[in-house]
C-alpha positions in Angstrom: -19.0 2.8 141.2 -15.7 2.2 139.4 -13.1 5.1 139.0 -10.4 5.6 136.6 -7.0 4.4 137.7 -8.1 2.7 140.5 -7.1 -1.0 141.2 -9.6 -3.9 142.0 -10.1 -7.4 141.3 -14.3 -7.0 141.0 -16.4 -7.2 137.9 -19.4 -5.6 137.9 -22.3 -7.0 136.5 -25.2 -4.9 136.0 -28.4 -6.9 136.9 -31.3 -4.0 136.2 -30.8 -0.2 135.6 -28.3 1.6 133.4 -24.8 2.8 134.1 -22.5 5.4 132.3 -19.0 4.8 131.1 -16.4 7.8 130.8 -13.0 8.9 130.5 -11.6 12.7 130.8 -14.5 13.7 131.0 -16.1 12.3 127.7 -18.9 9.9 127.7 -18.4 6.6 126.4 -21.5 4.4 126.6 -24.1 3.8 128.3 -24.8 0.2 129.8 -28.4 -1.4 130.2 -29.2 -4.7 131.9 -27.1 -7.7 131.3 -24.1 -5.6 130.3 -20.9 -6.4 132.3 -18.3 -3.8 133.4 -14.8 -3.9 134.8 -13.6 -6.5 132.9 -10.3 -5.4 131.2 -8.4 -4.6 135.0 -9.6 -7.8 136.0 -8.2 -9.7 133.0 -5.2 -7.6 132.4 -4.2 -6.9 136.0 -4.4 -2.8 135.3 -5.8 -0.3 137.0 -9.1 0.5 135.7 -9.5 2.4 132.3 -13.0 4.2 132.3 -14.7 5.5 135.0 -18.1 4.1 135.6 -21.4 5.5 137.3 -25.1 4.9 137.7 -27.8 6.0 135.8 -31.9 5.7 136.0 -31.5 3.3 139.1 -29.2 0.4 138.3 -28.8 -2.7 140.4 -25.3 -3.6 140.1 -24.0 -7.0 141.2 -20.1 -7.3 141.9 -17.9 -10.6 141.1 -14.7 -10.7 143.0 -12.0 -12.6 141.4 -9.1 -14.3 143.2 -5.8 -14.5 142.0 
């Protein structure tokens, strides 16, 4: 869904499901409903910081952001 040093101006908002969040390799967190992801690029104007994937289904809803 989201990868490590990649650019974007989405958030992602997951709606049902659960994802995982990682970096290097090393698991992070795991997100369940409600939980919102890709936040920090978005505010900071960075590439992203984690790398985020699905898990057990998820519904994931993306927020673009216009600068």
């Amino acid at each position: 869904m989201m990868l490590v040093g990649r650019t974007s101006q989405c958030v992602g908002v997951n709606t049902d499901g659960c994802v995982e969040v990682s970096k290097d390799g090393n698991k992070m967190a795991n997100l369940g409903s409600g939980k919102v992801f890709g936040e920090l690029a978005v505010l900071y104007n960075c590439t992203r910081t984690a790398t985020v994937v699905g898990q057990c289904l998820p519904f994931i809803m993306p927020v673009a952001v216009e600068r």
